[in-house]
N, C-alpha and C positions, 0 to 999 in steps of 0.2 A: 584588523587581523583576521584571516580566514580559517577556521580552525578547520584541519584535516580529518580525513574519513577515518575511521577507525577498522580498516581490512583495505586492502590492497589490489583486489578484483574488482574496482568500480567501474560499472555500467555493464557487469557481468547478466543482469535480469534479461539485457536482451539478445543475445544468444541463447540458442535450444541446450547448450550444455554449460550447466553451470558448474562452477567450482569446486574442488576438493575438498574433503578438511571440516564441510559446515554441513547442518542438515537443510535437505531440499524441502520443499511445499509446490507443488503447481496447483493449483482447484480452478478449473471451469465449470460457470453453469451458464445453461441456455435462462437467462431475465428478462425477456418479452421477444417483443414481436415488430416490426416496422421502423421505419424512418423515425416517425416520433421518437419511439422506443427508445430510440438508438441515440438519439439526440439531447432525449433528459439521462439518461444514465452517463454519458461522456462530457457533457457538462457537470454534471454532477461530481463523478470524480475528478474531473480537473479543478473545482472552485472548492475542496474541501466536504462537498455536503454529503460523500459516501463514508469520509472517518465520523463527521459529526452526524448522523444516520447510524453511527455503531456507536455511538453513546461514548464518544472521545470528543475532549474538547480542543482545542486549534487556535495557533496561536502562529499564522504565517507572515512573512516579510513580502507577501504578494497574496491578492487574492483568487489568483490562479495559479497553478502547479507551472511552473519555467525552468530551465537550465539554471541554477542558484539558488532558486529558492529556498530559502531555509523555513522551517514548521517543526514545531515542538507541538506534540501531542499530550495531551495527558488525562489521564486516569485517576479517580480518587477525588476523598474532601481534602481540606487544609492542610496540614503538614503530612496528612498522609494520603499523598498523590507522588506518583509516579511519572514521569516526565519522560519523551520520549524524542530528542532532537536528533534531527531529518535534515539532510539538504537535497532537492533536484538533482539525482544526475541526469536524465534524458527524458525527452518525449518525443512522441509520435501525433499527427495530427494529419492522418491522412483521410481519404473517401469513405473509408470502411475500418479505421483504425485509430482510435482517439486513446490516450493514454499517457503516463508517465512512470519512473521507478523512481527512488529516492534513495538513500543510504545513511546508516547510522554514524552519527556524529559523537565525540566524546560526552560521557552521560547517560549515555541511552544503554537501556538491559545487556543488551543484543548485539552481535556485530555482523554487521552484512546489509542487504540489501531485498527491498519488495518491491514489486513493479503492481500496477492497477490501470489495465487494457479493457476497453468496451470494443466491441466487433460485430460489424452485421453481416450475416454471409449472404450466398447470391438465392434464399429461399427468405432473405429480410429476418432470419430469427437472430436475437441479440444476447450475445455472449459476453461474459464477465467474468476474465480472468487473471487470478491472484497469483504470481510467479514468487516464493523467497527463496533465499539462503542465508543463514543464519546459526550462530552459534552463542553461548553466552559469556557475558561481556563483564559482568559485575558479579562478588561471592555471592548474591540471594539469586542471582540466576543458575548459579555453575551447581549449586547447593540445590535447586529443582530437579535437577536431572529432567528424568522422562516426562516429570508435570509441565513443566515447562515448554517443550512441544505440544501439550495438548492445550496451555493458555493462547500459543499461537494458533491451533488452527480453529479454534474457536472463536479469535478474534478475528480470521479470514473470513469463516461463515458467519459471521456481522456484518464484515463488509459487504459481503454479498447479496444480504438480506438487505442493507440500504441502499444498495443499487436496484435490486427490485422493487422496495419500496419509491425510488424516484421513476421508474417505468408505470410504477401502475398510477401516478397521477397525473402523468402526459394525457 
């Protein structure tokens, strides 16, 4: 049995305009430099090791990001962890464009959707960017209010920082 997404606009991360209703996040930064560069941060994100690089542990039905794949994240010790189940909606895996977005599945805080794109432009610098939409899903989310945006994009700028950390050891 498949269980359903929990919102309605899936595969919304990759289009320029997202959805109604939920709050946006884009963040791009430039995370090195060259081919190499470009090649450990995009494997990196696709095999899991930019969330567990932000200090989330991973728990995938594939060990690379695919159309279906399902991945529960999570956060926390023992019974106080926070879980956070994912499935694949899309990816890209083109010359200059490695990436996927995924979507919140029943359980998870959140409802919506985050895409995680590596890009090298035509001066080789390698960009790393985090697309969401999102709203919250469960009462200890709805009950954060404003905090609650600032737990997300702080867990962006994690990501970002372990994609650069997988750049600087290429």
């Amino acid at each position: 049995m498949t269980r359903e997404f929990t919102y309605p606009e899936v595969g919304s991360t990759d289009d320029d305009t997202l959805p109604g209703g939920y709050h946006h996040v884009r963040l791009r930064e430039r995370i090195g430099h060259g081919r190499p560069a470009f090649h450990a941060a995009a494997d990196g994100a696709m095999t899991w090791g930019v969330h567990r690089g932000s200090g989330l542990s991973v728990d995938a039905t594939a060990d690379r990001a695919a159309s279906g794949v399902e991945v529960i994240c999570g956060v926390g010790v023992g019974p106080v962890r926070l879980r956070f189940p994912c499935r694949v909606v899309w990816t890209v895996e083109e010359d200059n464009r490695i990436g996927f977005a995924y979507g919140t599945l029943p359980g998870h805080p959140e409802s919506g959707e985050e895409s995680f794109i590596v890009e090298i432009d035509d001066a080789e610098a390698v960009w790393f960017t985090v697309t969401a939409f999102s709203r919250p899903a469960q009462w200890y989310t709805k009950l954060a209010g404003p905090l609650n945006r600032a737990v997300q994009l702080a867990a962006i700028r994690r990501y970002i920082k372990a994609a650069r950390r997988l750049v600087f050891r290429a």
